[in-house]
Every structure is written in C-alpha cells, then in structure tokens.
C-alpha positions as CSV (number, residue, x, y, z in Angstrom):
1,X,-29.1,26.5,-2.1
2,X,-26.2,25.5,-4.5
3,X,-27.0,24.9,-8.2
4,X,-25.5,22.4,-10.0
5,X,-23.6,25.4,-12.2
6,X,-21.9,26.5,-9.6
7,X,-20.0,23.0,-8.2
8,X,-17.1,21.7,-10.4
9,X,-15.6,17.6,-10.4
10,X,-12.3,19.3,-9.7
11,X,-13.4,20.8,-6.4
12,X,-15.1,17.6,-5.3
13,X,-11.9,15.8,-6.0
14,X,-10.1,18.9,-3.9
15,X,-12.5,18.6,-1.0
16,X,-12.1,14.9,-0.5
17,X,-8.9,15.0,-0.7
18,X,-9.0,17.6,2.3
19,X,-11.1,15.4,4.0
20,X,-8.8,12.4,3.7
21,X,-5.6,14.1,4.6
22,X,-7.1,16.5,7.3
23,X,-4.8,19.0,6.2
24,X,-5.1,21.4,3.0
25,X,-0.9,21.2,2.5
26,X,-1.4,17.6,2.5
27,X,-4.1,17.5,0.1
28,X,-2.1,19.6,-2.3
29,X,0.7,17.2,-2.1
30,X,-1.8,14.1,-3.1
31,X,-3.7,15.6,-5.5
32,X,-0.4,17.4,-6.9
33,X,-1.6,21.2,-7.3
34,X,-1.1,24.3,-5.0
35,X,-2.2,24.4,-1.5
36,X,-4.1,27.7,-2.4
37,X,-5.8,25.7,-5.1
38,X,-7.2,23.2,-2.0
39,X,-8.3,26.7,-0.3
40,X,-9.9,28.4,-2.9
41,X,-11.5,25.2,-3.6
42,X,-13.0,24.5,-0.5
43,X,-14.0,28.4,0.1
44,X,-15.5,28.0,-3.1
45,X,-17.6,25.2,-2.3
46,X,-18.7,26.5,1.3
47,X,-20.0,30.0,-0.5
48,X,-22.2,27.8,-2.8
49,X,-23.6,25.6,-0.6
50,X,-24.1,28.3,2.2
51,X,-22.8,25.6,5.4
52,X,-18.9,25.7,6.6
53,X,-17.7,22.1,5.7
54,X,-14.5,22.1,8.0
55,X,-13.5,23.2,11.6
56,X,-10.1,25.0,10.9
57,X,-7.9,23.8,13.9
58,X,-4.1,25.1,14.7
59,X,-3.1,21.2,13.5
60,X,-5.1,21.0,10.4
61,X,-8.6,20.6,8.9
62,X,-12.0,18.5,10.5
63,X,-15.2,17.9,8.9
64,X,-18.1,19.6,10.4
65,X,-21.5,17.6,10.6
66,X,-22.6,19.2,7.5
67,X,-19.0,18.5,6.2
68,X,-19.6,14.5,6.9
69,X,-22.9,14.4,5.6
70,X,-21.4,16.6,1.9
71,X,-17.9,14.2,1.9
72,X,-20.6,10.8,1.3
73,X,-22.2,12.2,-1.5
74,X,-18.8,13.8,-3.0
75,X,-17.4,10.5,-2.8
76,X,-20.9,8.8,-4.5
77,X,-20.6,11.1,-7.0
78,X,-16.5,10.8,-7.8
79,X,-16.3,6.7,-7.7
80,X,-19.7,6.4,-9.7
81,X,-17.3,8.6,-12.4
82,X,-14.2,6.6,-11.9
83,X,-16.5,3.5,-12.6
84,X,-17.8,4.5,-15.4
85,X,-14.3,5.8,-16.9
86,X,-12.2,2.1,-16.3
87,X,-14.8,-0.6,-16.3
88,X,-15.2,-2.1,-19.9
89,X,-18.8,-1.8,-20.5
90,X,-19.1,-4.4,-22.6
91,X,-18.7,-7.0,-19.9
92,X,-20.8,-5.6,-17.4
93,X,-23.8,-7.3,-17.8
94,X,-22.7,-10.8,-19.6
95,X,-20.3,-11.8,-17.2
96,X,-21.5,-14.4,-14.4
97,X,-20.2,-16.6,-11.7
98,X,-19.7,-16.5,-7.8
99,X,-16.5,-15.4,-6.2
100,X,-16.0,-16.6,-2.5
101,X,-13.8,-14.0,-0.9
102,X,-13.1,-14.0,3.2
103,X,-12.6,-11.0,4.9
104,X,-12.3,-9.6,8.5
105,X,-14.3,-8.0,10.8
106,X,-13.2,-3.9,10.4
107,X,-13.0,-4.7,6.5
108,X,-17.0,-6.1,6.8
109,X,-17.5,-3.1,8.7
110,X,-16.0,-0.2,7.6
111,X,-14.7,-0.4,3.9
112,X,-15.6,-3.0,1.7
113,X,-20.1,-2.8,1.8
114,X,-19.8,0.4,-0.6
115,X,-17.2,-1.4,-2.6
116,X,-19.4,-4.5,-2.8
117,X,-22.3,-1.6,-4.0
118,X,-20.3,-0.2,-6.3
119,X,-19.0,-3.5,-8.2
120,X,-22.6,-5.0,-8.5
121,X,-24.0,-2.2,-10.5
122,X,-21.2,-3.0,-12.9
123,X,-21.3,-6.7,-12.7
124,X,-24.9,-7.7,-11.4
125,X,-24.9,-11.1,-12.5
126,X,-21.4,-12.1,-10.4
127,X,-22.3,-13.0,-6.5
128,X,-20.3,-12.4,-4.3
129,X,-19.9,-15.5,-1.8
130,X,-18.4,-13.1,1.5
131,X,-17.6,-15.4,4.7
132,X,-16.8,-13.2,8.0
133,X,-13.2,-15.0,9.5
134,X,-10.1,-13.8,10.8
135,X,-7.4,-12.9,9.6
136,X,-6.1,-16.5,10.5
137,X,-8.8,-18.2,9.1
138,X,-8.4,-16.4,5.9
139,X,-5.0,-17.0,5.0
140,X,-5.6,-20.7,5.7
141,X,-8.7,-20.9,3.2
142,X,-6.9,-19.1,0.9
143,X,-4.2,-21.8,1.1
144,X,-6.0,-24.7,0.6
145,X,-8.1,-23.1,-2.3
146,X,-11.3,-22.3,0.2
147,X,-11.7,-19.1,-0.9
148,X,-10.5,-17.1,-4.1
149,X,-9.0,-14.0,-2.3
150,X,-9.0,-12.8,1.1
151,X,-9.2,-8.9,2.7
152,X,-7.7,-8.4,5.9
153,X,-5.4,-6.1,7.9
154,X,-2.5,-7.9,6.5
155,X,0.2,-5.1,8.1
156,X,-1.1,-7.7,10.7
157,X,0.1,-10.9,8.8
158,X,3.7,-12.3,10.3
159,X,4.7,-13.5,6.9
160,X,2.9,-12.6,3.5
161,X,5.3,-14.6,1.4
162,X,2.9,-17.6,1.3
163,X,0.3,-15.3,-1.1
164,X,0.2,-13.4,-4.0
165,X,-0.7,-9.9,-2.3
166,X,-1.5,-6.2,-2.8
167,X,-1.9,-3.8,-0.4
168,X,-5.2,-1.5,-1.1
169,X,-4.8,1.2,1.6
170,X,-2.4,2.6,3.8
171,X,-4.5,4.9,6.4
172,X,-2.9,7.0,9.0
173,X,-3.2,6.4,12.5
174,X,-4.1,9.1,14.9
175,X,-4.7,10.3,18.3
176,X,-9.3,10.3,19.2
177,X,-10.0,12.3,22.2
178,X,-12.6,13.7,23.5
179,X,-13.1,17.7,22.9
180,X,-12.3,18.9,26.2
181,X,-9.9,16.7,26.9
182,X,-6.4,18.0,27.9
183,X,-4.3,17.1,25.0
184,X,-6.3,19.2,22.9
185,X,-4.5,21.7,24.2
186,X,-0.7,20.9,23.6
187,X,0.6,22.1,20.8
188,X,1.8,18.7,19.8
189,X,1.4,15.3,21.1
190,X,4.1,12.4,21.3
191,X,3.4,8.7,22.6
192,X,5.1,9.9,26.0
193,X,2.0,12.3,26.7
194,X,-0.3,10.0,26.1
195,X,1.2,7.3,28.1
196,X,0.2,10.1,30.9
197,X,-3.5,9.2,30.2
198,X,-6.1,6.8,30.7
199,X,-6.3,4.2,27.4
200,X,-9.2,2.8,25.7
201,X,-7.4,-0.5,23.7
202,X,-9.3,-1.7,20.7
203,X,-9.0,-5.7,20.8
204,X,-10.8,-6.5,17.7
205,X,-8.6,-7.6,14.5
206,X,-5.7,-7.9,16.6
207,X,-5.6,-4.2,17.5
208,X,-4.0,-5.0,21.1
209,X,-1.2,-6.8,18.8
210,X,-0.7,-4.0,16.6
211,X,-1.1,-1.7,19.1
212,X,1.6,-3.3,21.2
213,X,4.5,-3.2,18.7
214,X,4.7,0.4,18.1
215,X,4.3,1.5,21.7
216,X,7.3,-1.2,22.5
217,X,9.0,0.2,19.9
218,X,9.4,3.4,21.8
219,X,9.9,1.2,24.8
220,X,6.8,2.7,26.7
221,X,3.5,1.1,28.0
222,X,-0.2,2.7,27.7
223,X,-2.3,3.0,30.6
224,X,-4.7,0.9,29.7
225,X,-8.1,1.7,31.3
226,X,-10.7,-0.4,29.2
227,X,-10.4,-3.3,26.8
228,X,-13.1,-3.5,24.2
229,X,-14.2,-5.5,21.0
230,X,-16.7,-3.0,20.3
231,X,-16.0,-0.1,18.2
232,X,-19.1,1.8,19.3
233,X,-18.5,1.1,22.9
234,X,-14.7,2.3,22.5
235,X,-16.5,5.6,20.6
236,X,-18.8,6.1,23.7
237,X,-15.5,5.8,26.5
238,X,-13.4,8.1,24.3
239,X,-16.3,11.0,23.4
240,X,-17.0,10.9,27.5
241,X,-14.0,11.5,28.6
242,X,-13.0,8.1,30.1
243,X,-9.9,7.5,27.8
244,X,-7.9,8.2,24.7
245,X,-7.1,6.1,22.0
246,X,-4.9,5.6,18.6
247,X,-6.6,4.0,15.5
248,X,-6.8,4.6,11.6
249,X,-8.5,7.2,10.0
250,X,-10.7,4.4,8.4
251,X,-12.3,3.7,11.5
252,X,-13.0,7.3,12.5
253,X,-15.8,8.6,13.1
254,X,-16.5,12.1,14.4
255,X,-19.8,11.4,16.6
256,X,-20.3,8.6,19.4
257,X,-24.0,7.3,19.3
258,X,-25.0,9.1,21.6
259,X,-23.8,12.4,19.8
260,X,-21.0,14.0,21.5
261,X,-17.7,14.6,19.7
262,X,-14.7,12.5,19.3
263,X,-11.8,14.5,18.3
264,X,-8.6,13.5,16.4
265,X,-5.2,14.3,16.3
266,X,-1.9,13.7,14.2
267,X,1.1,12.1,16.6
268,X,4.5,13.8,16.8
269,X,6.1,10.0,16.8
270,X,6.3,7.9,13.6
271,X,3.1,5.2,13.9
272,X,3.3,2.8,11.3
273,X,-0.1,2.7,9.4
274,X,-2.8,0.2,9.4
275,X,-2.7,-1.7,5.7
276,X,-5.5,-3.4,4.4
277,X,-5.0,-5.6,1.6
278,X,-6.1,-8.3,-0.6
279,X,-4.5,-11.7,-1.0
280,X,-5.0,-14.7,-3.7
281,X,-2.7,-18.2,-3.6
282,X,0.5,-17.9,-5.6
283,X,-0.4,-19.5,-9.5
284,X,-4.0,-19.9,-8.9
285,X,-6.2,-19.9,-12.1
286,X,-8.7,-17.6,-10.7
287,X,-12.1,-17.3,-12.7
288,X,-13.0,-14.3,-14.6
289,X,-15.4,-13.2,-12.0
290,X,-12.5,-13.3,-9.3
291,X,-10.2,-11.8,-11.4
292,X,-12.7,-8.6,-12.4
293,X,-13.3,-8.6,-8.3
294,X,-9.7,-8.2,-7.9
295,X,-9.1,-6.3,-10.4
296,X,-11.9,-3.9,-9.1
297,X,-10.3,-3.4,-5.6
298,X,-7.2,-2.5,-6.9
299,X,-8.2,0.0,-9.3
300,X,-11.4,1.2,-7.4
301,X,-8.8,1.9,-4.3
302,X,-5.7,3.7,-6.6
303,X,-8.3,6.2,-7.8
C-alpha cells in the first residue's frame, strides 16, 4: 500500500494530465515539462501504489480499471487545492442568493454535477436554480433575461454574437470501438476507414448535426447502423461489436454497463472539437452570486 510520503501534487498533476491527453508527449506539452518527466512520473506512482494505471498502446496511453478508479480521486484531491488557492475565503460563507442557470442534457450529465459540488462547499448559502433545456431553449431564456447564464455545446450554436460568451472546454473527439474490433488493428485510422464500418450515431444535443458537418466536410457519408438518444445504449452497441462511433473524450467512458470494453482511438483527419461553454446577455447586471458562479466555471475549468 502507498503511503502518503511517497505520492507528490506534482505527479498527480503529471498523471491527470496523462489521462486527459492519452498520450505522455502530449501531456508534457500541456503541463510544459519533459515527456520523461510524464514517464518517470507515472512509473513512479504505479511502484507506490503497486497497480499499473495505464495500458501502453502503439497510439498512446489508456487508463486501466484501477487507472479510472485512481484518476477520480487525483482529480478530488487537485481541484479541492485549486479551490482553496483562488476562492477568496472571506466570502465563502456570507454570500447568498439564487442563480438560475439552464444547461443541456450532456452538460447535466457528464460535467457540470462535480462542478456544482465543488462551488457549494465554497459558497453554501448561494442555490443554484439549474433547469434541464436545449441548447435552443437556453439561448432564448437567456435573451429575454429567463435565466442568468446558460451551459451548452455552443460549437453547436449558429451564431454566438447575440451573447456575451466563453468557451470552458475544448475536448478532443475520437474514434470508440470495441476491442476486437478490426480497426484496432490499423496502424492509423482516417474517416474513409471508418466510413467502411457499421455506425452507431449519437442524436442527443444535436450530435447527428455536429456529426454531419465534419463528415460532409470530407465529402463522405457514415454507415449509419443505429440511431440513439441514449448514451448508455450507444456504449452497449459499440462495446458488442455492433458499430463504431466518434464522440468527445468528455463523454468517454471505458466500460459499457454490462462490463465489456469500449476502446478509443485518435483520427488521422482533422475533427473539430466539441466546445462547451457558458453564455450570459450582453450588458446584463448579473448579481453577485451569478457573477462568483461564472466566475467559478471559468477559473475552476482554466486550472
């Protein structure tokens, strides 16, 4: 078993940002240090806590199960520092007020609940009044003055110009596949292969719409096999074999439900990433509890 003495911050900060990138050059570039500084890093922190945290794949780096289960409490323990380091104390627990803030269905889902966690232990007297709407529906409440910011997929949003905006993440899109899938094999992978294959097409949050420009782009046409609104039943279709997809990284998860693998892969062709952002009404005079929620986000998400 590790001991405490033996784990640093700066190879928790190192590992993560392995995990992110799923590739120890990239994570040298982001965290600005030596790609044998990632290594030694992550060897370091396998020989202490006795498990192998990544699969070591000719494209890159994966998270084993252990890996996963590590990577949440490396992130707990990083952001619980960053909070403490930039929120001004003093205000923590005087501030009150409700903030009414729309947001979409993958931002509900998959980023915003340990956000939400993470600003009410340094503001627990500000609710947060969260309404689940589409991307549509959000921009028009913001508008009118419905809501005080909105979070959506706004690489999504055909004209942005109407809002005060700032975009909070940028994640990469890739290839899932199951593991014994044929394109595992190839030593890289372009849209044109996987046109070859059976599709699985995500249709919540506009995904079929987003999906749809960059393959028309490259002027080709999936093969689209199933159409689903459910994340968990695309997970299933793709981790048995019954299709491939492309979605962000923020989505991705390594295991279906029922426990087998899903796989994934960098693309050979340039796929715009998915950006998720937040957006308030140009010259609004947002409270101060909407303006230390924004402010959060932005800070919490540069870190």
């Amino acid at each position: 078993m590790a001991k405490g003495k033996d784990i640093s911050m700066r190879q928790l900060r190192y590992f993560v940002a392995a995990a992110d990138a799923g590739q120890f050059s990239q994570a040298a570039l982001k965290v600005h240090v030596s790609q044998s500084a990632i290594t030694a890093a992550v060897l370091q922190l396998e020989e202490s806590l006795g498990v192998s945290l990544f699969e070591r794949l000719p494209y890159g780096v994966a998270l084993t199960a252990e890996g996963h289960k590590f990577a949440q409490h490396a992130r707990h323990i990083l952001d619980t520092l960053q909070d403490a380091l930039s929120e001004p104390l003093f205000l923590r627990h005087v501030m009150q007020g409700e903030v009414r803030v729309g947001a979409s269905y993958t931002v509900l889902g998959y980023f915003l609940p340990s956000l939400l966690a993470r600003f009410k232990r340094s503001y627990p007297q500000v609710e947060i009044d969260l309404i689940d709407m589409d991307r549509e529906t959000i921009e028009a409440a913001v508008a009118d003055g419905r809501l005080d910011l909105g979070l959506a997929i706004i690489s999504n949003s055909p004209d942005l110009s109407r809002f005060e905006h700032h975009v909070l993440i940028r994640s990469r899109r890739q290839l899932w596949l199951a593991s014994q899938h044929p394109l595992m094999t190839a030593t890289s992978v372009t849209l044109e292969d996987v046109a070859r294959h059976a599709y699985i097409l995500a249709t919540v949050d506009e995904g079929d719409v987003s999906t749809g420009r960059y393959w028309d782009a490259r002027g080709l046409v999936p093969d689209v096999a199933f159409r689903t609104s459910s994340m968990e039943a695309l997970r299933g279709l793709v981790a048995h074999g019954f299709g491939v997809t492309i979605l962000s990284d923020m989505l991705y998860r390594a295991w279906s439900l029922e426990g087998k693998k899903i796989e994934a892969r960098p693309l050979a062709d340039a796929i715009p990433p998915m950006e998720l952002g937040l957006i308030w009404r140009p010259g609004a005079s947002l409270s101060e509890p909407a303006q230390a929620f924004r402010q959060f986000l932005i800070m919490a998400c540069a870190s």
